[in-house]
N, C-alpha and C positions, 0 to 999 in steps of 0.2 A: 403418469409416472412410467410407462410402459417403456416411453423412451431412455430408462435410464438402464435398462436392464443389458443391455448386448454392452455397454461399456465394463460392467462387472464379471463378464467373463474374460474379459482381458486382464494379461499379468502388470500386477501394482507393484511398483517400485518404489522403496521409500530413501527420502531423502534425512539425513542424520539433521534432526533440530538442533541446530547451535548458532547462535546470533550474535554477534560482538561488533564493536566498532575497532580497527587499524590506526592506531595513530602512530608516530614516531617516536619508538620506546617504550611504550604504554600498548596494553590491550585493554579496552573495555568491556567488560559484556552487558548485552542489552542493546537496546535499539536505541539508546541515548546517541544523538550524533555531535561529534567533536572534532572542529575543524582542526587540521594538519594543514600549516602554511611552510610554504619556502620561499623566502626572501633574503634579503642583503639591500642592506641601510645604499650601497652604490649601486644597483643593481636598476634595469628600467622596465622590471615588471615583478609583479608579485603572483606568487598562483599559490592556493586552499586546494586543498585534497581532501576531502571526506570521504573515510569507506563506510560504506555498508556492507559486513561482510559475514556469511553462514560455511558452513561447510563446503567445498567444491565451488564456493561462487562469489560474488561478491557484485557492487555497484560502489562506480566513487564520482560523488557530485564534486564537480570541481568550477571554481573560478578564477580568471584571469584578471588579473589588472596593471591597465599598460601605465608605466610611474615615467614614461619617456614620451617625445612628441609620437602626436597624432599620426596615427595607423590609418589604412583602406582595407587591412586585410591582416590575418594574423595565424603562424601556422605554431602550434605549440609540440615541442618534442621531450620525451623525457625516456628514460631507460629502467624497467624493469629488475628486479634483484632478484626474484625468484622464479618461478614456473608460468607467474600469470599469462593469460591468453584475453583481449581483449575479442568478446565478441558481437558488440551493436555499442553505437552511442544515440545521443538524442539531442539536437541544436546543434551539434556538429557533425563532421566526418573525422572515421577515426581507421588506421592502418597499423600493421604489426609489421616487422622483419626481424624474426630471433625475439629479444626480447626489447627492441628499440620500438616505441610507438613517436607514431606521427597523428595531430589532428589539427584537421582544420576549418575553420570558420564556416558556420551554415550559409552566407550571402548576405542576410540582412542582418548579421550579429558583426560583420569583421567591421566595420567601421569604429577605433575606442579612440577616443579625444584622450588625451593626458589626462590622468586619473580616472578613465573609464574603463568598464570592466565587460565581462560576458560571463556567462551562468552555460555549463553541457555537464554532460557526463559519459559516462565508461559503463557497461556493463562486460564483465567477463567472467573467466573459469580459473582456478589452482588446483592442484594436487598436492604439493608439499606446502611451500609457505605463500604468503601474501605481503608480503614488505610494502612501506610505502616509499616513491620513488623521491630523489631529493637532486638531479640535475634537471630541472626544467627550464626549458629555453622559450624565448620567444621570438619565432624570425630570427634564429640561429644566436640572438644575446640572450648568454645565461641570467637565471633568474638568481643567483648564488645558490647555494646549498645549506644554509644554517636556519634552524627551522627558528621563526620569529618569537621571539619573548614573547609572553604574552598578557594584554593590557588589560588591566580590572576591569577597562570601559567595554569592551570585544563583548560580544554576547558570544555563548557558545556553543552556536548553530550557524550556518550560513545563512547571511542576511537573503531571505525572500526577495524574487525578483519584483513582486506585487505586495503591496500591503498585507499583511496578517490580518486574516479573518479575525471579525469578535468573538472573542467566547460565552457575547452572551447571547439571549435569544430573542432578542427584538425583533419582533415583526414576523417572528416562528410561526406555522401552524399549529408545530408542534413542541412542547418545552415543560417537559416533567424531570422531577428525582422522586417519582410516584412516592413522593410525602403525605399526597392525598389517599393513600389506599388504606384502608383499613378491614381489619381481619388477617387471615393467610392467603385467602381465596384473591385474586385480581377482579375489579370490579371497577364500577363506574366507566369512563373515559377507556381502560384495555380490560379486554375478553381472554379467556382461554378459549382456544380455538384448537382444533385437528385438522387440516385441509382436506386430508385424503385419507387417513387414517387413524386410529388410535391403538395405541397398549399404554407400556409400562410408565412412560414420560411422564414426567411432573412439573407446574407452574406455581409458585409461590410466593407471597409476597415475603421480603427475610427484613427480619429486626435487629440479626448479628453481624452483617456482611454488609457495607455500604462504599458508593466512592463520596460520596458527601451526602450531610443531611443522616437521616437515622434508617432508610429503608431503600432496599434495591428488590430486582425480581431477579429470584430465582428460578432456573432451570436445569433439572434432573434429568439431563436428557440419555435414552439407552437405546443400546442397538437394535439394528434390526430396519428391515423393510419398510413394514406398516408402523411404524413406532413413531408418529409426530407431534410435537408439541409444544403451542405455543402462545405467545398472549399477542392478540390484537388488539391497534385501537379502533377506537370506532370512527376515526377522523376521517374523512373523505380526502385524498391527496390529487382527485382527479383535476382539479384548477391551479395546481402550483405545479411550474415550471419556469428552470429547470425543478430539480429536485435535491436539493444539498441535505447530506443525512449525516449528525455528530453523535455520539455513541460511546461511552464507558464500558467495557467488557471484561468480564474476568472470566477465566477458565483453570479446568484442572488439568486435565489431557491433554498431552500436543496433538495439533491436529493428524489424523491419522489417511495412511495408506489409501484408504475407500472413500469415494464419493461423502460429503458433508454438506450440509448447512445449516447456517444460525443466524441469517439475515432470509426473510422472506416477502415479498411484494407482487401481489395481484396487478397482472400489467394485461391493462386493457388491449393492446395492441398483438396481445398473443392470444388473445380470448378469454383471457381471467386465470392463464397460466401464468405459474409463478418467474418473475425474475432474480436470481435470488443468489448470496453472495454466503460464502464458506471456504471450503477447501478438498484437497486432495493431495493426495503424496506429500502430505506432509506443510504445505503453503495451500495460501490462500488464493481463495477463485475466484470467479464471476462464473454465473452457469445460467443459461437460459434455456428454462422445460420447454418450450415448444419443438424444440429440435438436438436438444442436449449438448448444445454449444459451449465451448470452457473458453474465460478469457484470464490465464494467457492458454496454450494449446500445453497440451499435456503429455510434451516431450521433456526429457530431460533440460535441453537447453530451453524452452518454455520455461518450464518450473522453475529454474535456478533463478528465471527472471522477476521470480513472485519472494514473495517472502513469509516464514513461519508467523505463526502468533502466538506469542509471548507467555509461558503459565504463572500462574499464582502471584500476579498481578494486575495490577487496573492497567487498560490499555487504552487509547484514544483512537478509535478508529472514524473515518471522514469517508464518505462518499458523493460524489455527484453522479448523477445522471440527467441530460441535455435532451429533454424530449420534444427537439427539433430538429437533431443531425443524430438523434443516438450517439452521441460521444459519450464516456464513460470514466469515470479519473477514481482513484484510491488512493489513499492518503493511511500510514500508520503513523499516530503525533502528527507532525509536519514534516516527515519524510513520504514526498510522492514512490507507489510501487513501480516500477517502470512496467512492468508483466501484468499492470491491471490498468492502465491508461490505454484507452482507444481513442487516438482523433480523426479517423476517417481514413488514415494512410496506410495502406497494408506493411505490416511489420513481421518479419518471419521470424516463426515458434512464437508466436504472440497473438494475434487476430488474423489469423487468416478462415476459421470457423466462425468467427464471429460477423464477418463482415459477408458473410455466406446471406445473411438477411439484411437487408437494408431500409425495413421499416424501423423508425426511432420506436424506443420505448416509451410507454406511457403509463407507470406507477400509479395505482390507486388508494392501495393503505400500506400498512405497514407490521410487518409478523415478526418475532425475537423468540426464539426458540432454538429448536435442535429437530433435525431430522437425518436419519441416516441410511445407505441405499446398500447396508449389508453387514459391514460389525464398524464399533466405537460406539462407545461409552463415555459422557462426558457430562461436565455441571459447571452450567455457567450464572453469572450474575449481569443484568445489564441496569444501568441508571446512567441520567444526567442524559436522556435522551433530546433530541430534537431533528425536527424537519422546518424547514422552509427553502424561499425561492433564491436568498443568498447566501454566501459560504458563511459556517458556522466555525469559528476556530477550537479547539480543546480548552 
């Protein structure tokens, strides 16, 4: 833990928690995502705007679909209403002038046949407002401007570019709603463990707080240093790879200011240091003890690219880890983090610490707790847990 100490004497900036979705006319809050379309019945393309948006920042997954003949290539333009500032995309290339953005086709995505589509996104920054934008073009024909009715059949999410993970757990290593545990104490199949140290923290099993079924495990987690605590299983995860991790979590606290975590994994490839997932300033992290690595980097525009987690609700949180290229993906529900995705390509304020090592990780168990590397205070609940070697959906 040694190495986490010279990061806490640097000054923490916190970012204001507030999560909503953008839509046209409407704000939502919450991480629920609700597609914004702009089309026209004449019109030879259609494009979905989905934001994800917090304070100062936002991401908006967007899809194109070409409703006219077959394209080789596709440049999409639309104009900005308020302050935003585009600053990375992902599956495409993306430009500002004022508040005109230009983006266009990754290479192996611009080819759409009539009725084909492509799947990128936007990440950027606002100060005052965040509107969503409603002249979109495509290779200079407008997409119209009147945002589409909307049809009972439409789910309301963006359709996934890949099939939707199960949510059940066939073929899991691992797959409780610790309905098996009995007493308060955790027992059988998960341990209370301290890795490195112990105080005040508490593990319990709870009979009043569940996301289904009648019992979840609580954790009482408090500040401080040496303060860890947490329930292990006893499942050996050293043969499953990759490693897809699904997860129900509740909390009281937004994540705060200082160094956190509440996801903990014994990763042989650092030497039985932890690789282990939480937060700081506010959003959530990736942090690896061997060298006190943050994935995204923990700059402002880093952090903006991550996102809060949610209080005084059940949350779905998804993880992989690829322990044959070290690739890394985070998922809250089925909204990917863009600031907690590593695929091997350096991405700036995001993995440029991360990609510092380039041995994959290699997960052995699995720790749900709370540990903190100086103050927060928090109490969370986790169930409906699972691990195995393919994606697990909510």
């Amino acid at each position: 833990m040694r190495t986490l100490v010279p990061r806490l004497r640097h000054r923490s900036w916190v970012l204001a928690v507030l999560a909503g979705f953008s839509v046209v006319g409407l704000l939502l809050a919450g991480f629920v995502a609700a597609p914004v379309s702009s089309a026209a019945a004449d019109s030879g393309c259609r494009v979905d705007y989905t934001v994800n948006q917090w304070s100062g920042g936002y991401t908006a997954a967007i899809k194109v679909t070409n409703l006219g003949p077959a394209v080789t290539s596709w440049r999409l333009t639309w104009t900005y209403g308020g302050d935003q500032q585009v600053t990375s995309a992902w599956n495409a290339t993306a430009s500002q002038s004022g508040k005109a953005v230009t983006v266009t086709d990754a290479g192996w995505n611009g080819a759409l046949a009539t009725g084909g589509s492509a799947d990128f996104g936007v990440q950027g920054t606002y100060q005052a407002a965040n509107p969503t934008p409603s002249d979109f073009a495509v290779n200079g024909v407008s997409c119209g401007g009147a945002t589409a009715p909307t049809d009972p059949g439409t789910p309301t999410t963006p359709p996934p570019t890949t099939p939707p993970p199960s949510s059940g757990c066939g073929g899991a290593v691992i797959c409780t709603g610790f309905e098996d545990q009995s007493g308060t104490a955790p027992s059988g199949a998960w341990q209370f463990t301290a890795p490195d140290c112990q105080g005040t923290g508490t593990v319990t099993v709870d009979t009043s707080v569940a996301h289904s079924g009648g019992k979840s495990i609580r954790v009482d987690g408090k500040a401080g240093y040496c303060n860890h605590a947490f329930v292990a299983t006893t499942a050996d995860l050293s043969s499953v790879g990759p490693v897809y991790i699904r997860m129900w979590v509740r909390h009281t606290t937004a994540l705060p200011a200082g160094h956190v975590a509440f996801v903990s994994m014994p990763d042989s490839s650092q030497g039985g240091k932890a690789l282990r997932i939480g937060g700081q300033n506010g959003a959530l992290q990736w942090n690896r003890e061997i060298d006190d690595a943050t994935l995204p980097a923990q700059s402002p525009t880093g952090v903006a690219q991550s996102a809060p987690l949610p209080t005084g609700s059940w949350q779905c949180l998804r993880f992989m880890v690829d322990t044959s290229n070290g690739h890394l993906d985070t998922w809250l529900g089925d909204q990917q983090i863009p600031g907690l995705h590593q695929d091997g390509v350096p991405t700036a304020d995001i993995d440029q610490q991360w990609l510092s090592r380039t041995t994959a990780p290699r997960p052995t168990g699995l720790r749900l707790g709370w540990e903190s590397y100086g103050g927060g205070d928090d109490t969370l609940w986790f169930d409906d847990v699972a691990v195995g070697s393919a994606p697990i959906g909510c």
